[in-house]
C-alpha positions as semicolon CSV with decimal commas, in nm:
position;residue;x (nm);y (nm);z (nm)
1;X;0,181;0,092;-2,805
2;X;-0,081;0,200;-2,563
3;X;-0,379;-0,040;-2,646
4;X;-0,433;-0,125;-2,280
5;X;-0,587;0,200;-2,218
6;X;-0,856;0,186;-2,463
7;X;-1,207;0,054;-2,366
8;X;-1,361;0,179;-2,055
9;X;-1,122;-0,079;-1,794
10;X;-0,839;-0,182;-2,023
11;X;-0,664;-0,486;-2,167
12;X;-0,377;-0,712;-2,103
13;X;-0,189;-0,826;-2,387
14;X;-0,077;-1,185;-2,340
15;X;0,113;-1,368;-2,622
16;X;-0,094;-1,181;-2,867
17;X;-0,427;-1,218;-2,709
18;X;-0,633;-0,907;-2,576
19;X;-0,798;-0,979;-2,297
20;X;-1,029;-0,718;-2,122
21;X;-0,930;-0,609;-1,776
22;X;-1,303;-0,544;-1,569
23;X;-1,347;-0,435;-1,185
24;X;-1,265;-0,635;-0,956
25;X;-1,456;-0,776;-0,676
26;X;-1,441;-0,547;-0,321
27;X;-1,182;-0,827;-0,195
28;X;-0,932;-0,824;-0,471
29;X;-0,860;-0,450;-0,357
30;X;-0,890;-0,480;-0,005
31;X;-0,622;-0,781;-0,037
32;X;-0,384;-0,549;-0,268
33;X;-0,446;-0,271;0,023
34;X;-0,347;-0,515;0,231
35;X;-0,031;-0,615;0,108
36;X;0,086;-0,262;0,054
37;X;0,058;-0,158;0,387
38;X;0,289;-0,477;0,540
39;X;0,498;-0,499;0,268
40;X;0,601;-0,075;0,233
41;X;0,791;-0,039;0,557
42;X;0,981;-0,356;0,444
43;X;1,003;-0,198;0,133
44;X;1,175;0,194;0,288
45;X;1,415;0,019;0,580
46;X;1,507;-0,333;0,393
47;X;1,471;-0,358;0,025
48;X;1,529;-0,035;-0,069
49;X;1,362;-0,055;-0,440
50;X;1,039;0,041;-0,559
51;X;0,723;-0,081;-0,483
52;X;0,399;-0,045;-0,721
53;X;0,023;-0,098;-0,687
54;X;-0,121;-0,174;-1,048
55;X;-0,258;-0,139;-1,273
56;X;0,066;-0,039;-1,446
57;X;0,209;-0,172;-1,780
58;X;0,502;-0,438;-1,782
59;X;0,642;-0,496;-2,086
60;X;0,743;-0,825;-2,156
61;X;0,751;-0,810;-2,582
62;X;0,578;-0,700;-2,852
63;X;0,301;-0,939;-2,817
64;X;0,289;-0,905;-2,450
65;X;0,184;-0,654;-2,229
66;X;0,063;-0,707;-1,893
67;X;-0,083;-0,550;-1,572
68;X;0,036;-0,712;-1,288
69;X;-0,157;-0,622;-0,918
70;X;0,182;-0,532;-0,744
71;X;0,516;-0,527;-0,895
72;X;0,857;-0,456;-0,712
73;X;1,219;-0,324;-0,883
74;X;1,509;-0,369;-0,679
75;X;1,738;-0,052;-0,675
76;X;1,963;-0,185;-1,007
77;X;1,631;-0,224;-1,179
78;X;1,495;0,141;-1,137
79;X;1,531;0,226;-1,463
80;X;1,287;-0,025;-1,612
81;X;1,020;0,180;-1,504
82;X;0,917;0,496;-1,757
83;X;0,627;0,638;-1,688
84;X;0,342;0,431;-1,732
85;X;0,476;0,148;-1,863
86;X;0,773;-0,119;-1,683
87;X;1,039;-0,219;-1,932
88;X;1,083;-0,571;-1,963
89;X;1,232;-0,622;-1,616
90;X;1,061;-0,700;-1,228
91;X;1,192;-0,846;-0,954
92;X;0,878;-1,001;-0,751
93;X;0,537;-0,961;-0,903
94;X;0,194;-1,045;-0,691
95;X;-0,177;-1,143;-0,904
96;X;-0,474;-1,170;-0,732
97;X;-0,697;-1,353;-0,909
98;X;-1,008;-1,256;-1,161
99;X;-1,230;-1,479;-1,304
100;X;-1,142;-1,343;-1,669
101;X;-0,769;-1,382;-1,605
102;X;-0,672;-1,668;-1,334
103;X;-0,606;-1,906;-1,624
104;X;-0,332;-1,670;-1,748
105;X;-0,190;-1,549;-1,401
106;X;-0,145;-1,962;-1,318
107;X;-0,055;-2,091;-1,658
108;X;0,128;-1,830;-1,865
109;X;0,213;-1,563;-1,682
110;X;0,469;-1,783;-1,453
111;X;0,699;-1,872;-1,761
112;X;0,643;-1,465;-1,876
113;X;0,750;-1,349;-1,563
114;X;1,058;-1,584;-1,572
115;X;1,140;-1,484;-1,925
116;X;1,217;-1,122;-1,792
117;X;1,385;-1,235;-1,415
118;X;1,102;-1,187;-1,202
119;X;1,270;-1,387;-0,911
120;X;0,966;-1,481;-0,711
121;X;0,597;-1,497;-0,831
122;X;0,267;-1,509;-0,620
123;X;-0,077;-1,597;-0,737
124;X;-0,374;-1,525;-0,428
125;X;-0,726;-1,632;-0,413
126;X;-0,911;-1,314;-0,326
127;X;-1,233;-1,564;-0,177
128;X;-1,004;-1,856;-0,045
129;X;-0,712;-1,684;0,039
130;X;-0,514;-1,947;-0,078
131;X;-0,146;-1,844;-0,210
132;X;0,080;-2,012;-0,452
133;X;0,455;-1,875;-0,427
134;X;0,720;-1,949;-0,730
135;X;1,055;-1,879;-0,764
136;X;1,224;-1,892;-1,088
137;X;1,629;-1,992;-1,084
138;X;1,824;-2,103;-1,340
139;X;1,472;-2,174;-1,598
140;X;1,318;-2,385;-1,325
141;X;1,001;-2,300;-1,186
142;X;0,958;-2,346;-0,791
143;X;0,673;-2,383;-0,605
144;X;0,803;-2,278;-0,256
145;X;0,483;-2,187;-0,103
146;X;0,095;-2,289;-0,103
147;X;-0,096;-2,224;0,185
148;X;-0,395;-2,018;0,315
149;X;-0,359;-1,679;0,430
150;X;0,000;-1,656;0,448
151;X;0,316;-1,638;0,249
152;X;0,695;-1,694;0,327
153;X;0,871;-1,495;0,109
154;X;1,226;-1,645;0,002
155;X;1,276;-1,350;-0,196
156;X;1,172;-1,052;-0,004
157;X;1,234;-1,225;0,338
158;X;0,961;-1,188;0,502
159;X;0,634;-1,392;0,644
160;X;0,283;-1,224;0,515
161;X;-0,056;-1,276;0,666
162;X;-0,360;-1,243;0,415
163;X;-0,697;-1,152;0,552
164;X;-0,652;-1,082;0,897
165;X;-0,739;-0,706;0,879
166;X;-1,090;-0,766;0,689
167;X;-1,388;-1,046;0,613
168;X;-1,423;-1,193;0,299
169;X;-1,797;-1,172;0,161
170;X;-1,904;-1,359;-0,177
């Protein structure tokens, strides 16, 4: 099943749906760069796992493949990934938002996520900078964080700042 690299971006399937993955705007990959660079020394002295810029594959089911911005496995979840594609398992998971799919990354993606024990979600604004944090326990969904320009991370324990090394332009 490699449908999402057809076309000349690529396609999320979600719950059956394709849905065409464009480029994104100059801010959504400056905030990506952004979170790589403070979260990867967390990620080598505390964590320990793996850390991954998207686009990469996560495979949720057969009807669902997705391409998450930034993805984490914890150490006992290393073997999810193969190759290009994540097998049905992620730890924390971070979508910064596009125009073709924000409604998926706030409505459906949060219960997807859950389904395969992503243990903390987040969902950024690349023009507002305004962050939504989950946490899924137990088949509850938590909103632990929304705020602008900054996350507290229960999961990865650790405080995030969003924006401070560049200016957002329209």
């Amino acid at each position: 099943m490699q449908f999402w690299k057809t076309g000349p971006y690529g396609y999320e399937l979600i719950k059956g749906d394709l849905v065409e993955v464009k480029p994104t705007h100059v801010n959504h990959q400056l905030i990506i760069t952004e979170l790589v660079a403070q979260l990867h020394p967390l990620h080598q002295t505390h964590l320990k796992g793996t850390l991954i810029a998207g686009p990469i594959a996560l495979y949720v089911s057969d009807d669902t493949v997705l391409l998450p911005d930034l993805v984490y496995l914890a150490p006992e979840n290393k073997e999810a990934l193969q190759g290009t594609v994540i097998m049905r398992k992620a730890d924390w998971v971070c979508e910064v938002l596009t125009s073709e799919t924000a409604m998926y990354d706030m409505e459906v993606k949060p219960q997807l996520y859950a389904s395969i024990g992503v243990k903390e979600y987040w969902i950024i604004d690349p023009f507002t900078l305004e962050v939504e944090g989950y946490t899924f326990q137990n088949h509850k969904t938590k909103l632990h964080t929304q705020a602008k320009g900054i996350i507290d991370s229960d999961y990865l324990s650790c405080l995030v700042r969003i924006g401070i090394s560049f200016s957002l332009k329209e």
